[in-house]
Structures are given as C-alpha cells and as structure tokens.
GUPABA-540101 format. One record per residue: residue in one letter; chain; x, y, z negated of N, C-alpha, C, CB in turn; residue number from 0. Coordinates in Angstrom, 2 decimals, always signed. Last residue first. Glycine has a CB too. Layout:
BEGIN
[rec 'a' 'A' [X Y Z] [X Y Z] [X Y Z] [X Y Z] NUM]
...
! end
This chain:
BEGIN
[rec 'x' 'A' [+99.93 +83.50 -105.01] [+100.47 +84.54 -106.18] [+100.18 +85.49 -105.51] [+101.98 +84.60 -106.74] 146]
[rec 'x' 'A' [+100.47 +81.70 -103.23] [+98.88 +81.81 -103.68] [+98.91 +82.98 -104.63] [+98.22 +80.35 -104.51] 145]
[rec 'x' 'A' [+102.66 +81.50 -102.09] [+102.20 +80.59 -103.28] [+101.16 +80.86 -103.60] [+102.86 +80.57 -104.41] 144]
[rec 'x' 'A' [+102.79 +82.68 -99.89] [+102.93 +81.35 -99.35] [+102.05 +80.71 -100.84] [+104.84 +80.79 -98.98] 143]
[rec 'x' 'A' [+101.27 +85.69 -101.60] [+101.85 +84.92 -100.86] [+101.63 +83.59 -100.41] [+102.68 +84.96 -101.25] 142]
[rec 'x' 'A' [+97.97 +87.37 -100.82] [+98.42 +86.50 -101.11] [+100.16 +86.30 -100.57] [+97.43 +85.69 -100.74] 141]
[rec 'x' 'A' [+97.34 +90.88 -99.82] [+97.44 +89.67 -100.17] [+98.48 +88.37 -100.56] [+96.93 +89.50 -99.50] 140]
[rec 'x' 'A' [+98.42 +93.18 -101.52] [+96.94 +92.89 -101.58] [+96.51 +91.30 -101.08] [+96.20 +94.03 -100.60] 139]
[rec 'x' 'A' [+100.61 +92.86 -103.61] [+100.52 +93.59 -102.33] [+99.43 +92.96 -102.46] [+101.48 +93.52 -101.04] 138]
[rec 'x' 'A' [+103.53 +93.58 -105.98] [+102.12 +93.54 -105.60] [+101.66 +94.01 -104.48] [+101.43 +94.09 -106.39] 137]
[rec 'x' 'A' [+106.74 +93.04 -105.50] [+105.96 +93.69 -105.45] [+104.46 +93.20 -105.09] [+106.49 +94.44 -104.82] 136]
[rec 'x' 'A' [+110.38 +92.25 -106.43] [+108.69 +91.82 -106.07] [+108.22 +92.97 -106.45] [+107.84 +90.49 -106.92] 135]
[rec 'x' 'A' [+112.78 +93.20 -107.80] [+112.16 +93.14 -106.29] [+111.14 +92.75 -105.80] [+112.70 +92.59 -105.59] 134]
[rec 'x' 'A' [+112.55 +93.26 -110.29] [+112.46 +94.68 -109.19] [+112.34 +94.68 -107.92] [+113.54 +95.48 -109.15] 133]
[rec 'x' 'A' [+112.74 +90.90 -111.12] [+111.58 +91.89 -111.42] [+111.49 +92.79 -110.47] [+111.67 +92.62 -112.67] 132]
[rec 'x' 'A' [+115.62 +90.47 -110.88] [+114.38 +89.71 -110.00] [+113.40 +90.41 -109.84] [+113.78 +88.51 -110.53] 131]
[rec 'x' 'A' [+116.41 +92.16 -113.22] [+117.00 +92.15 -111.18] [+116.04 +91.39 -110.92] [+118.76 +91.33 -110.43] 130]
[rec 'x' 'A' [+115.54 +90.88 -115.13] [+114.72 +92.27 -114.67] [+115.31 +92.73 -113.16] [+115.02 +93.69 -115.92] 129]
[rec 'x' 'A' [+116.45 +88.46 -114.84] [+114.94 +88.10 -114.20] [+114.60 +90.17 -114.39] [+113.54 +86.50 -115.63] 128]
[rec 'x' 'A' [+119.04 +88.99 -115.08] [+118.97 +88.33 -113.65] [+117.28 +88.43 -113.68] [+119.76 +86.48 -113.48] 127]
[rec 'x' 'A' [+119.10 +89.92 -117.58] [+119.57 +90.92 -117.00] [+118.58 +89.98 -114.96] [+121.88 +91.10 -117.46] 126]
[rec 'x' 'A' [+118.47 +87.47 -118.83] [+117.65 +88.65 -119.22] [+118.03 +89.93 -118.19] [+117.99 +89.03 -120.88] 125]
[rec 'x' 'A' [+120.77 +85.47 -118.12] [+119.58 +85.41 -117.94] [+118.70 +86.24 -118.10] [+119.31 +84.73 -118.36] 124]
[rec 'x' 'A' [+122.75 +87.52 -119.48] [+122.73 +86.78 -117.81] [+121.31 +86.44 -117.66] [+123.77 +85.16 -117.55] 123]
[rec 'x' 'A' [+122.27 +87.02 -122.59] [+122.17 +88.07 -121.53] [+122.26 +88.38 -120.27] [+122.65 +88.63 -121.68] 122]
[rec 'x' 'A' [+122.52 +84.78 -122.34] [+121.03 +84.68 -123.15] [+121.22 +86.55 -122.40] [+120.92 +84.17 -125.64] 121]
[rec 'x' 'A' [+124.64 +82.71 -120.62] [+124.26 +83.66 -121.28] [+123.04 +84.04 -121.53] [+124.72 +84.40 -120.92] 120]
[rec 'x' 'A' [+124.91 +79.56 -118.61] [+124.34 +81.03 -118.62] [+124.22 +81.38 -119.97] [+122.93 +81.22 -117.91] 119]
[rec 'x' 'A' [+125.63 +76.57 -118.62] [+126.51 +78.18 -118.33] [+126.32 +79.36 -118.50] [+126.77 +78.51 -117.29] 118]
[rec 'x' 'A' [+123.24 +75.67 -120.06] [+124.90 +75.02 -120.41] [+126.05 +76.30 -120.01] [+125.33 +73.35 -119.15] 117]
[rec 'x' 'A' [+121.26 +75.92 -118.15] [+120.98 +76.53 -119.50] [+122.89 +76.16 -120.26] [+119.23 +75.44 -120.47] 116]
[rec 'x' 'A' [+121.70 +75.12 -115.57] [+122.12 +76.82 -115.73] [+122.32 +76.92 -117.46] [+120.53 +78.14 -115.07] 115]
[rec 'x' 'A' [+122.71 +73.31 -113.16] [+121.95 +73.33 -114.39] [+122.47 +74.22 -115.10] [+121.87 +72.17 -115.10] 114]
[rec 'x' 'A' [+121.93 +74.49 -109.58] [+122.49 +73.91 -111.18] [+121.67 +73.81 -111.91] [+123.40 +74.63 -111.99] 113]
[rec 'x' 'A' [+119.05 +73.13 -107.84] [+119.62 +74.52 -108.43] [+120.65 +74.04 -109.31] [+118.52 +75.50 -109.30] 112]
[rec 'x' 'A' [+118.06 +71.15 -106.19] [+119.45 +71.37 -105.54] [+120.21 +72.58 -106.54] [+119.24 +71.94 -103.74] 111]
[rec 'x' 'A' [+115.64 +69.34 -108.54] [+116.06 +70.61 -107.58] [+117.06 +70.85 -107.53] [+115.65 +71.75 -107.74] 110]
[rec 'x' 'A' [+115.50 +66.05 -107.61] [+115.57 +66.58 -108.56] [+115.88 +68.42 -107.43] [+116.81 +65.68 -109.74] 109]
[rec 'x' 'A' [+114.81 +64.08 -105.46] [+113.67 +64.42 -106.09] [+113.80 +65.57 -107.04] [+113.19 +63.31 -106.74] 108]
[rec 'x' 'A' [+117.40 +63.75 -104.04] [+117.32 +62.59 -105.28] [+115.85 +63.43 -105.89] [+119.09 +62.52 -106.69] 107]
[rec 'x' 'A' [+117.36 +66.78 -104.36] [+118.62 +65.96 -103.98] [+117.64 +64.69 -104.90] [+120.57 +66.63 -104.67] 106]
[rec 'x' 'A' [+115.81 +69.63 -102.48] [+115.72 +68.55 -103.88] [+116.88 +67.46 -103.58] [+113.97 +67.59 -104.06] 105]
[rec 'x' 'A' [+114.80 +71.20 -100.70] [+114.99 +71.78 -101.58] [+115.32 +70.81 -103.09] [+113.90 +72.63 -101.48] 104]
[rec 'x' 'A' [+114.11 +69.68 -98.23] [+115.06 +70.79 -97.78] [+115.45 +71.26 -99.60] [+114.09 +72.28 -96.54] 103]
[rec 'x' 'A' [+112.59 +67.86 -99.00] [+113.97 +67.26 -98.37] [+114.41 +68.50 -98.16] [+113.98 +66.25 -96.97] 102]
[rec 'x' 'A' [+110.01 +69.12 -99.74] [+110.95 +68.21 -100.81] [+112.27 +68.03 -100.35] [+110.41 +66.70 -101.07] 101]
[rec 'x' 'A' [+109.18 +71.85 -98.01] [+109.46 +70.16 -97.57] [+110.57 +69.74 -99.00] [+110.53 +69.95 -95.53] 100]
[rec 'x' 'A' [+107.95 +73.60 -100.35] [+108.70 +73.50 -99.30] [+108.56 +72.06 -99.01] [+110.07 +74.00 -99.49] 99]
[rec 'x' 'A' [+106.52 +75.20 -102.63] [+106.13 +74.10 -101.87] [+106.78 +74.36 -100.33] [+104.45 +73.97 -101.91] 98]
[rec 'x' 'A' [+109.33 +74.77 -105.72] [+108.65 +75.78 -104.46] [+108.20 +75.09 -103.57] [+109.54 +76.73 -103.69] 97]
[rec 'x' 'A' [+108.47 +72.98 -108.37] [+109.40 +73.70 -107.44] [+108.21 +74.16 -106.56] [+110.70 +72.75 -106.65] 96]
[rec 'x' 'A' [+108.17 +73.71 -111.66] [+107.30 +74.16 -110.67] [+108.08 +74.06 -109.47] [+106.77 +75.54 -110.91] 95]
[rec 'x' 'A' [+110.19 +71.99 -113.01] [+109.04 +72.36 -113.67] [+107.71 +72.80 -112.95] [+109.43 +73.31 -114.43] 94]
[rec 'x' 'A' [+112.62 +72.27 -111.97] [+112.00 +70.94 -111.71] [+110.69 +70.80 -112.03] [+112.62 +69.94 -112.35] 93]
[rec 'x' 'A' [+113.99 +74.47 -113.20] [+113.40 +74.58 -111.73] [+112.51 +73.02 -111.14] [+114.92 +74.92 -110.62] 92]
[rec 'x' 'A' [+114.78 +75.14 -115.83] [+114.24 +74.19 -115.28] [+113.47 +74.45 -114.06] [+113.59 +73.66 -116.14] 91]
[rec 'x' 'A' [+115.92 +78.21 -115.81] [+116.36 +76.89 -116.67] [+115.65 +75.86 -116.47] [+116.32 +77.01 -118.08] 90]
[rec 'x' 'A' [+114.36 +79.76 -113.34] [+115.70 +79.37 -113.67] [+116.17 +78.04 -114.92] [+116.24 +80.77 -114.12] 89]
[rec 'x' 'A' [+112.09 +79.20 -113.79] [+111.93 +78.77 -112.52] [+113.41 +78.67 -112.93] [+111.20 +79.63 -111.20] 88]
[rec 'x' 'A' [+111.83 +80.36 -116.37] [+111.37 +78.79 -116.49] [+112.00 +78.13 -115.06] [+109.41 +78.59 -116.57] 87]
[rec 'x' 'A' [+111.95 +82.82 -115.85] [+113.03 +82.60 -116.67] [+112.99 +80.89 -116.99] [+112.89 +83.63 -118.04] 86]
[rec 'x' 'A' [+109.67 +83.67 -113.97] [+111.03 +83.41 -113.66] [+111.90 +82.83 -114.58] [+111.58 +84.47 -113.33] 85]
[rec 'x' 'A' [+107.79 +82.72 -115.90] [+107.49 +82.19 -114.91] [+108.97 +82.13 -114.70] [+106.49 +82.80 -113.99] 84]
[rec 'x' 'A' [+108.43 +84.73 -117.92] [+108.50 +83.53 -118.46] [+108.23 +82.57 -117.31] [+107.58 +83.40 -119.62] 83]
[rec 'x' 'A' [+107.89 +86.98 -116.85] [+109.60 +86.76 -117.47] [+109.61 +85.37 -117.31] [+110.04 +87.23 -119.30] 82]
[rec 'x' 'A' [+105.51 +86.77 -114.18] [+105.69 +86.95 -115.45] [+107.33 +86.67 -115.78] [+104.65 +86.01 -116.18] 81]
[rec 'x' 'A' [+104.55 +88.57 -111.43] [+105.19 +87.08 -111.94] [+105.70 +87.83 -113.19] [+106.59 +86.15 -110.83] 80]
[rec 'x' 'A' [+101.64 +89.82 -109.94] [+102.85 +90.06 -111.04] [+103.53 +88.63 -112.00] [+102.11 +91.21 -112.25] 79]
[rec 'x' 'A' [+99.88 +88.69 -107.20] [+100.15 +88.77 -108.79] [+101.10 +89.25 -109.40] [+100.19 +87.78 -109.33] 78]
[rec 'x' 'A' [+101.34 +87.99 -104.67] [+99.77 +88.33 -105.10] [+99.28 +89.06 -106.47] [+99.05 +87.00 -105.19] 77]
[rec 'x' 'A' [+104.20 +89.90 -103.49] [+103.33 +88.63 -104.29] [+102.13 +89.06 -104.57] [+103.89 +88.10 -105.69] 76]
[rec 'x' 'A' [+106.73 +90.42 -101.35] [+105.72 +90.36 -101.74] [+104.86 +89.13 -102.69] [+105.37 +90.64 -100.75] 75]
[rec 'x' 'A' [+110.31 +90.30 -102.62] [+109.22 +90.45 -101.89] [+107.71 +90.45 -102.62] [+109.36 +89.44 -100.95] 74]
[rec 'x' 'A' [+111.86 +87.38 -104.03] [+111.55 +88.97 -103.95] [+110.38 +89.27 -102.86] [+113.02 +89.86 -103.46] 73]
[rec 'x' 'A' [+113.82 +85.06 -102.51] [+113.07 +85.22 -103.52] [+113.08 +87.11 -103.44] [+113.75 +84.31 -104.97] 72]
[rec 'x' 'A' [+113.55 +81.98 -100.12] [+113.70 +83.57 -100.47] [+112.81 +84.02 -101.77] [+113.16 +84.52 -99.12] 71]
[rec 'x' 'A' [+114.01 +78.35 -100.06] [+113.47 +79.79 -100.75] [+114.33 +81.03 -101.13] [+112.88 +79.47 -102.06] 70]
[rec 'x' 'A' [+115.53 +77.08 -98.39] [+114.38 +78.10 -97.84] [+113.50 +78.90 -98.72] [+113.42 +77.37 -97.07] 69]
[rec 'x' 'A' [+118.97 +76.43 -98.22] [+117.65 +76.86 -99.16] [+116.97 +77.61 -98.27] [+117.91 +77.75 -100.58] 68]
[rec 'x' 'A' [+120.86 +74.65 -95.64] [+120.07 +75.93 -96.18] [+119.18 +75.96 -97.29] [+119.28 +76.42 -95.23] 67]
[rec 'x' 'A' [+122.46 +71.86 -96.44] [+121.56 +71.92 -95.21] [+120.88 +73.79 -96.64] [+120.03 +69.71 -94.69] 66]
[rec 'x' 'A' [+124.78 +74.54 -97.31] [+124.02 +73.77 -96.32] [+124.06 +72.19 -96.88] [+124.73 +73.96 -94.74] 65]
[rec 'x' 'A' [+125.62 +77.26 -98.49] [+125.32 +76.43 -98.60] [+124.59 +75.53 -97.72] [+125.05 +76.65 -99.34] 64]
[rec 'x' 'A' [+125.61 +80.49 -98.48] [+126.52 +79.90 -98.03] [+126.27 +78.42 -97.85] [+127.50 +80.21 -98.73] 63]
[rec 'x' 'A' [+123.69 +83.43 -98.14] [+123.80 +82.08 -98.70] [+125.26 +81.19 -97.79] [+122.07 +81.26 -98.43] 62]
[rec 'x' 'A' [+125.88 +86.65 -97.67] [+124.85 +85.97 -97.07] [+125.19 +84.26 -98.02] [+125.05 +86.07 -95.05] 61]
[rec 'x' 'A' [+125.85 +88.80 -100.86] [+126.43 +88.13 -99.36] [+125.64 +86.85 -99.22] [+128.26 +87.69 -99.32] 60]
[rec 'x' 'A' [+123.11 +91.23 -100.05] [+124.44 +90.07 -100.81] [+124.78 +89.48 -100.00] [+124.21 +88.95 -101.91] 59]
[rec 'x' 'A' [+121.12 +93.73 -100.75] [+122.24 +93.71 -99.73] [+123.16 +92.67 -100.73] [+123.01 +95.46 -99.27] 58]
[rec 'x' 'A' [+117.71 +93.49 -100.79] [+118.95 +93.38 -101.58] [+120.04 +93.12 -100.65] [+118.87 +92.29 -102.66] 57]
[rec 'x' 'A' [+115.66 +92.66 -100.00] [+115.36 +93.72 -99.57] [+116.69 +94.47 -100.63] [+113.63 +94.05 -99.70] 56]
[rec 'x' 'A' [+114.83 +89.92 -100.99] [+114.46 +90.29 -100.02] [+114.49 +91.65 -100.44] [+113.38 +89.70 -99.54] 55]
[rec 'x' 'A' [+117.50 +87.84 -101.20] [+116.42 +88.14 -102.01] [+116.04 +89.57 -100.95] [+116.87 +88.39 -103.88] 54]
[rec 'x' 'A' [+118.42 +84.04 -100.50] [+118.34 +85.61 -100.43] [+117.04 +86.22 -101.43] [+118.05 +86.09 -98.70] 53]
[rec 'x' 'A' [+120.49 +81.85 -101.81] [+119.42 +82.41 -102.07] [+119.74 +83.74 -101.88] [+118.90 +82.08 -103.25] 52]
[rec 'x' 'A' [+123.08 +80.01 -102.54] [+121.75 +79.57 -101.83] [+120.16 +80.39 -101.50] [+121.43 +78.49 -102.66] 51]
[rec 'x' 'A' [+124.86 +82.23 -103.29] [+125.24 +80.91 -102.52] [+123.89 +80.20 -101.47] [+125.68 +79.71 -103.83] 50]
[rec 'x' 'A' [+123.24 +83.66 -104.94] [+123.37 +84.36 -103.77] [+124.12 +83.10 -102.56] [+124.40 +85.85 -104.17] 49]
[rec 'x' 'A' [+124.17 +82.04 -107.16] [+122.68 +82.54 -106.91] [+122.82 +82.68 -105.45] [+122.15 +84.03 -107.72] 48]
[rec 'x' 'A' [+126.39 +82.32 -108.25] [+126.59 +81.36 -107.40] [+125.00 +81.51 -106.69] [+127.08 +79.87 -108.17] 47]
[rec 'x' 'A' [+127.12 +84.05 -110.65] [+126.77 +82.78 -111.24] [+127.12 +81.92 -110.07] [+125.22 +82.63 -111.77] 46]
[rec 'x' 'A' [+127.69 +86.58 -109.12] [+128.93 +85.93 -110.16] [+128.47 +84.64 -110.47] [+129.23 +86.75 -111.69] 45]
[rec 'x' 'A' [+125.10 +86.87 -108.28] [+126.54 +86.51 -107.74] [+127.16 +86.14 -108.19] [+127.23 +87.09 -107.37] 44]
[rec 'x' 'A' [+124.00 +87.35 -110.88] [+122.97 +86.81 -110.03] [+124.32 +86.27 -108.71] [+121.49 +88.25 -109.52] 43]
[rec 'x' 'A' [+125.32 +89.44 -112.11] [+125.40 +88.07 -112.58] [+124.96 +86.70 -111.66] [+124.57 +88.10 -113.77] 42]
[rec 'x' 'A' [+124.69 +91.41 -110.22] [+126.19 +91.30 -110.93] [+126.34 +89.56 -110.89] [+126.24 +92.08 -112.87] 41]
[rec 'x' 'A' [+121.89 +91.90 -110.83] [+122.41 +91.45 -109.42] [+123.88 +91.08 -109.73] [+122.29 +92.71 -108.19] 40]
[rec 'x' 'A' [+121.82 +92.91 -113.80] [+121.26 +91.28 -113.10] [+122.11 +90.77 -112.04] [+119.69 +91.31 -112.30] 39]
[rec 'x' 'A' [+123.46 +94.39 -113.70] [+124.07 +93.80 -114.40] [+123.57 +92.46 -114.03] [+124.01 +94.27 -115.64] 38]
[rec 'x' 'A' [+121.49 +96.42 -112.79] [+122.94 +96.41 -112.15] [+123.70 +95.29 -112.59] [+123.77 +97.66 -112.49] 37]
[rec 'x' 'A' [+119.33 +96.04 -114.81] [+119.26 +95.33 -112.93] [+120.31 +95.13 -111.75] [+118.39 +96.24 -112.06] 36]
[rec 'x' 'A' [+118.58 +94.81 -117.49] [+119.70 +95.30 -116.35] [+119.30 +94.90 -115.30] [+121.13 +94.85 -116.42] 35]
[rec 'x' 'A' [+117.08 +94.56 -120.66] [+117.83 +93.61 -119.70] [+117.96 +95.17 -118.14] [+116.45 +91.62 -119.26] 34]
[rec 'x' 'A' [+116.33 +95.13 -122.64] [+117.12 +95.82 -122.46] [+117.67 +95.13 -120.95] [+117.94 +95.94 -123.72] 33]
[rec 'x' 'A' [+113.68 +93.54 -124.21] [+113.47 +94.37 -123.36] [+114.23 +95.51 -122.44] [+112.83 +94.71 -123.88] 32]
[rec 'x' 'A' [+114.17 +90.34 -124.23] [+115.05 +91.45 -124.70] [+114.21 +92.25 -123.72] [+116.86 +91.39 -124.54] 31]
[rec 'x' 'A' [+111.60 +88.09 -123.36] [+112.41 +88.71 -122.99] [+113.04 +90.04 -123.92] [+111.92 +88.90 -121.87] 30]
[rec 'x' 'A' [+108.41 +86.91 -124.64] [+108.80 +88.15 -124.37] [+110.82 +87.73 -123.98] [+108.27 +89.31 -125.98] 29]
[rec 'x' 'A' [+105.60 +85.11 -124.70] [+107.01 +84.75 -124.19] [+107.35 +86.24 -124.27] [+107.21 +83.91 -122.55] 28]
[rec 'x' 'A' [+102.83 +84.85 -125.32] [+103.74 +84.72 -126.45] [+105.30 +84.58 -126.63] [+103.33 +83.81 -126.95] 27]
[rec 'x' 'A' [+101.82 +84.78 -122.93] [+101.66 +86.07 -123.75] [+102.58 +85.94 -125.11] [+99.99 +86.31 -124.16] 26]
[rec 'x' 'A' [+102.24 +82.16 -122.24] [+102.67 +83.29 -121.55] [+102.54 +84.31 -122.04] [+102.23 +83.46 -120.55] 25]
[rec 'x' 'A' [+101.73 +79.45 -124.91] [+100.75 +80.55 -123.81] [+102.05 +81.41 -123.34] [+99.23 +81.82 -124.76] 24]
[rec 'x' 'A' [+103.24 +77.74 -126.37] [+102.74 +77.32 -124.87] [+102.17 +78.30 -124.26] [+101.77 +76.24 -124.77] 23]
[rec 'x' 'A' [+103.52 +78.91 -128.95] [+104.08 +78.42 -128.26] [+103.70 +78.06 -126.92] [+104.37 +77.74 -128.82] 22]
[rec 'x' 'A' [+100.53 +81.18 -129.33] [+101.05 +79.73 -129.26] [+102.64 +79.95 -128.91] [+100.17 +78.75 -128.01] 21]
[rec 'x' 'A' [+97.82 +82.74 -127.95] [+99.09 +82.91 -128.81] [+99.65 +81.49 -128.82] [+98.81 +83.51 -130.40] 20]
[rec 'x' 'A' [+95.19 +82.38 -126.23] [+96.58 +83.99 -125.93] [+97.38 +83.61 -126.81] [+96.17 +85.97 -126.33] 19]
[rec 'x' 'A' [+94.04 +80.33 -127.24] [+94.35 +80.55 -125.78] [+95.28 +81.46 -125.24] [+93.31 +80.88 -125.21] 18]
[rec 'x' 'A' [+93.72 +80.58 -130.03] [+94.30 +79.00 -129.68] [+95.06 +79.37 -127.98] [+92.57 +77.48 -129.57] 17]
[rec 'x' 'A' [+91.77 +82.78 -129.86] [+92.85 +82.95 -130.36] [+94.07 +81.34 -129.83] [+92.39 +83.22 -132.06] 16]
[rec 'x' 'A' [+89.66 +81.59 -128.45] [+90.19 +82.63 -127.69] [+91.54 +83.13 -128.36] [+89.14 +83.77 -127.55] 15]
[rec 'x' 'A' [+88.88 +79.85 -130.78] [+89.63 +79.25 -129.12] [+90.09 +80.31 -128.39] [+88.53 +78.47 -127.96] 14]
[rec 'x' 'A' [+88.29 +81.68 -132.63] [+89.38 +80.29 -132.75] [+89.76 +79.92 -131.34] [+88.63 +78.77 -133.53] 13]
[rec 'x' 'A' [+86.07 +82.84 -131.45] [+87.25 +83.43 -131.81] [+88.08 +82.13 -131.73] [+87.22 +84.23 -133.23] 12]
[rec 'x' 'A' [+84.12 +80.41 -130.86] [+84.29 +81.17 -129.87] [+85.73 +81.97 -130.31] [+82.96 +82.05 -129.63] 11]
[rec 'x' 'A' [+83.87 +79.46 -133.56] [+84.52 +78.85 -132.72] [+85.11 +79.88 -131.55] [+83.65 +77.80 -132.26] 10]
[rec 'x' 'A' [+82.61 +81.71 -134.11] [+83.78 +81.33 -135.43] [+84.59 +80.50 -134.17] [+83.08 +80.08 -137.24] 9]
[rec 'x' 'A' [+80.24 +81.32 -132.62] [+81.16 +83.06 -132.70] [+82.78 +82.56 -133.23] [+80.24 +84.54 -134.35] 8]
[rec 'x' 'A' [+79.08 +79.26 -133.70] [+79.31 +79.56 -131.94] [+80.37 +80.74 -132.10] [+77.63 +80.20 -130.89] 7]
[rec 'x' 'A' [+78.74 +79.89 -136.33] [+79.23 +79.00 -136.14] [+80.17 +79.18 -134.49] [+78.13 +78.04 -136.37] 6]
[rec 'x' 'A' [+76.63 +81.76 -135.96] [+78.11 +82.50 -136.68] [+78.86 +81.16 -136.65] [+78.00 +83.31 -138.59] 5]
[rec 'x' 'A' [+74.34 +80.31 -134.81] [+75.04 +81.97 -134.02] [+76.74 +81.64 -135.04] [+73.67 +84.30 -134.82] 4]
[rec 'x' 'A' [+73.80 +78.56 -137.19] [+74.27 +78.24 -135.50] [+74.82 +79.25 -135.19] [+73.19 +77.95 -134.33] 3]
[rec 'x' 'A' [+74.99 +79.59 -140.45] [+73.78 +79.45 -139.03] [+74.84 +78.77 -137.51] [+72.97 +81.68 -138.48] 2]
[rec 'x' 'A' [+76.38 +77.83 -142.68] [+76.97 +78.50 -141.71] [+75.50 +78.47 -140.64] [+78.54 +77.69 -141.17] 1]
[rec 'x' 'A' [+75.49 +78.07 -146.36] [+75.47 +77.34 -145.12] [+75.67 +78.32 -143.98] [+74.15 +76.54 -144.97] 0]
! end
C-alpha cells in the first residue's frame, strides 16, 4: 500500500512532468539551431514583412501599406520571447494579436498578416525568428505587452 506522503510526491512529479513536456508546453518547442540573421532580415523583405512592419533599430525600407500597421517589432521587452511565441505570432497571428485598436490591425476580425504557412520555407521561418531574436532586448521594465 502507497502512504499519503509518497502518494502527494508521485502526483506532485506527474504534474510537474505533465507541465514542462508535451506537445502544448514551450519547453518542448525547439527551432533548427542554425537559423541566420543575414538570411532572416533577407527573407523578412523578400517575403513582404517590411511592407507593414518596422523593426526597431534595423535599417528597411520604410512600411508601405495603408491604413499603417502599428505594430513595431524588436526593441525592448520584459521577458525573453520564446521561438515558439514568434514562430506562432508568424503562422497564426490570430492566436495572440497585438493589443492595438482591432480596426487598425484586423480585416473582418481576422489579422491583416498573410497567410505565411503555404509560402514560407521551414528555413525562412527559422532564419526570420533568429533575425527577430536579435533585436529584442531585456530591459527592466515592462513593455506595452506586459513582457
């Protein structure tokens, strides 16, 4: 027979294991670890990125698109954004959008971004979030997102 203590413990592991591994946890997302930053920013234009989106502290050509995107991306953040945050914000951007006015960043409720997973490369995408990577930075406080 199992005591109470080694019961509480058995569970206690099982859920702390159920919580870091999975399909669904963030620790279980990895990225090619070869991905590019010359090759990100490359792609990050070549796709149409730079059409609607600056990145802060990157020389592109200026967004082109109107009524404007107001999300800037790079810069400061609270936290370290994960592959799997950016690499989600790109193949489904409908998943988390950015808390802007809905009417500046959505057509019909849906997000103004293409639909990327149909055009993009499994190496476009790996190269564009370690170019993303490099431009955020941890800073002590918060951004707009709480990150």
């Amino acid at each position: 027979m199992i005591s109470g203590s080694k019961l509480a413990l058995m569970a206690a592991l099982v859920g702390s294991v159920a919580c870091t591994s999975g399909r669904h946890s963030t620790s279980a997302f990895h990225l090619p670890p070869d991905g590019d930053v010359d090759r990100g920013k490359a792609a990050f234009v070549s796709l149409g990125c730079s059409n609607c989106h600056e990145v802060s502290g990157v020389n592109l050509p200026k967004p082109t698109v109107q009524p404007t995107v107001p999300v800037k991306l790079g810069g400061a953040v609270g936290i370290r954004l994960t592959d799997a945050y950016l690499v989600t914000s790109i193949v489904y951007p409908n998943h988390d959008l950015a808390p802007y006015p809905k009417n500046e960043i959505t057509i019909d409720g849906q997000s103004r971004m293409p639909h990327y997973p149909d055009t993009m490369t499994i190496r476009q995408l790996t190269d564009i979030v370690a170019f993303l990577q490099s431009t955020y930075y941890v800073s002590r406080q918060p951004d707009d997102y709480g990150r």
